[in-house]
N, C-alpha and C positions, 0 to 999 in steps of 0.2 A: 488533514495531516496525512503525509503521503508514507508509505511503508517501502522500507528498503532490505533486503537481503545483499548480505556484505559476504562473501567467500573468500578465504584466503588461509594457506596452511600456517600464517603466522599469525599466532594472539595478538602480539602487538602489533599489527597492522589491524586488526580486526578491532582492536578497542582504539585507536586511532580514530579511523575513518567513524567510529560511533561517537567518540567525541568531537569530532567535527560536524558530524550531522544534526546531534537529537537538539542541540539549542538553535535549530531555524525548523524545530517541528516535523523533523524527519522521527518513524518510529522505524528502528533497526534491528535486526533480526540476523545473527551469524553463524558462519559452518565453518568449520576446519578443513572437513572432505568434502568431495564430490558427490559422492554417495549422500549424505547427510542434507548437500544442497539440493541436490532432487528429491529427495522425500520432502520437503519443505513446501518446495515448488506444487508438488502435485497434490501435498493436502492442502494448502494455503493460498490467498492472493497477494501478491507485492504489485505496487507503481513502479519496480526498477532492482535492478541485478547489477553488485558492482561485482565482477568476477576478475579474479588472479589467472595468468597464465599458469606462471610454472609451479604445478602441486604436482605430489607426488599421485600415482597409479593410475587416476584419469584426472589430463591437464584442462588448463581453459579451454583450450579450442574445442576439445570434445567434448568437453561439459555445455559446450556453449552450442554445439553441434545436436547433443540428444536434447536440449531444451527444446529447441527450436521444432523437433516432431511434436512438442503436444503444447506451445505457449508460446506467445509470440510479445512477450512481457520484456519495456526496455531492458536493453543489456549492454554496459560500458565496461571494456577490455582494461581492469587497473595492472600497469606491467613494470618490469622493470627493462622490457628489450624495446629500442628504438628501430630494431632494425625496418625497414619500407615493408621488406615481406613479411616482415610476422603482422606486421597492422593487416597490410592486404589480405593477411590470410584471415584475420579474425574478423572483417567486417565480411570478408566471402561466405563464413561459416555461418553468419547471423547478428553480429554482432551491431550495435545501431552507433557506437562509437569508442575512443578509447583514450587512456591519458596515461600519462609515466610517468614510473616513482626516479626522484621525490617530486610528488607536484604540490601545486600552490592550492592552497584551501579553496579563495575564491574563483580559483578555473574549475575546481570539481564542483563546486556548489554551481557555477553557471552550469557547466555542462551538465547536471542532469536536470536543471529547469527546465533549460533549452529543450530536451528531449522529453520531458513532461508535458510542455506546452505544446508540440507537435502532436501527440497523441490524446491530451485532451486540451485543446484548443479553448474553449470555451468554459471547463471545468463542469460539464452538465450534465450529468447521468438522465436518462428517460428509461421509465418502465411504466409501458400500456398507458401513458397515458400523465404519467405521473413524472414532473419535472423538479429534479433538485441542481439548482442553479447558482453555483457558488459567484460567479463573478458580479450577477445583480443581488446576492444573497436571497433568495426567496423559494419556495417550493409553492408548486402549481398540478393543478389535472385538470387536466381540458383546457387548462387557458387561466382557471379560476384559483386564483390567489386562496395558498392558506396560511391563517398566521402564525407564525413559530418564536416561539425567546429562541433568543442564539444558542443556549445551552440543546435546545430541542432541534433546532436545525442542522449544531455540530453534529451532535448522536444520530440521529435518522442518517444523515450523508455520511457518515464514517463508515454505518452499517451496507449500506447501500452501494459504497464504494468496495464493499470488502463482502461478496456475498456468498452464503453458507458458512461463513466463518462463524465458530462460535464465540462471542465473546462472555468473558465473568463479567460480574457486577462490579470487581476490582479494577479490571480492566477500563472501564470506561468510564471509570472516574480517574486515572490517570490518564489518560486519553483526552475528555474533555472538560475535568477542573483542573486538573494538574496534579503532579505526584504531591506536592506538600498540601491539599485538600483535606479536610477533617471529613468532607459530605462521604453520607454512610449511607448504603446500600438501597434505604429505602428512598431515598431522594432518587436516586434510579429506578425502580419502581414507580416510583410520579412522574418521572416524567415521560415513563413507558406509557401510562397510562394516559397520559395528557398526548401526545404525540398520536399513538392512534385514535382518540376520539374525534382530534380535529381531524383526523386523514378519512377515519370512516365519513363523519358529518358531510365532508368534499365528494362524497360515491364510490372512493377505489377500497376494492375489498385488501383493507391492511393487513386483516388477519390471517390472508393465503400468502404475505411476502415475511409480516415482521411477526417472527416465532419466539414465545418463549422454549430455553429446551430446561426443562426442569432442575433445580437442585445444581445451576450451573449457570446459565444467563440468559444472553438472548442473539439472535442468528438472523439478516435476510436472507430469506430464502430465493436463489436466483429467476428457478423455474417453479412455482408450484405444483 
């Protein structure tokens, strides 16, 4: 499930674009300001930034302009100017592509595959050693297959894909049963517990990546 920050000074464009997204397993994340979208940015990880030109006190371009000093996180220009030069300028400033309102659901939805698929081509996180492999479904170290239920492989790779983030116990059960789920918190718990023993049993030390943080949930940690 890929994470998306949606920017735009209008709500209804902002609950728009989340309705169009969360039913093909996009999770969305919005800001009104510019301000609001860089705090986001720099506590947080997203797979993709749909950003608005024209906001008021800092517009796209420079929002899209300070991103680019510290995060290099796809970024699609959503606008209402067609003109040649505002494109030119926004793909100048960093932008990796852009589309005009009103657009068509299914061109937004290609275009940020498209730009997903470029950036993880394969869908395959590696760390030291340890591979989570979404397009053959399987997690590996060294070479050496470990066996995960899907529930176990969603959770490790969402964490993995998303890391330092803290997630709640709530959180990851709409995440990976779904928001209409009854499973309660300890079913998280099992399968925290089930997920690092098979990871330890394989030789990667899991308990220097996958941190409980107390009284709140759990976090991969990027760098131990």
């Amino acid at each position: 499930m890929n994470k998306v920050l949606i920017v735009d000074d209008e709500q209804r464009m902002l609950d728009l674009l989340t309705l169009y997204l969360e039913p093909y397993n996009y999770t969305c994340k919005t800001a009104l300001e510019s301000d609001e979208a860089l705090k986001l940015l720099e506590e947080e990880s997203f797979d993709i930034v749909l950003l608005d030109i024209m906001m008021p006190e800092m517009n796209g371009w420079d929002l899209c302009k300070e991103v680019r000093t510290f995060s290099d996180v796809p970024i699609i220009m959503v606008t209402a100017r067609e003109q040649k030069g505002d494109i030119v300028k926004g793909l100048k400033l960093g932008a990796d592509d852009y589309i005009t309102k009103p657009f068509n659901e299914d061109e937004l939805l290609a275009r940020i595959e498209a730009l997903l698929r470029r950036r993880n081509p394969n869908n395959c996180v590696e760390i030291n050693g340890l591979l989570w492999d979404e397009t053959r479904y399987e997690l590996s170290y060294k070479n050496n297959h470990i066996r995960l239920t899907p529930k176990e492989f969603a959770m490790i790779g969402h964490l993995i894909k998303n890391p330092n983030q803290v997630f709640e116990r709530e959180q990851l059960i709409d995440l990976i049963w779904g928001f209409e789920s009854d499973t309660g918190g300890r079913t998280v718990d099992s399968h925290v517990r089930n997920i690092r023993e098979k990871i330890r049993q394989a030789g990667f030390p899991i308990d220097e990546y996958f941190i409980t943080v107390w009284g709140v949930g759990y976090k991969w940690v990027k760098s131990p």
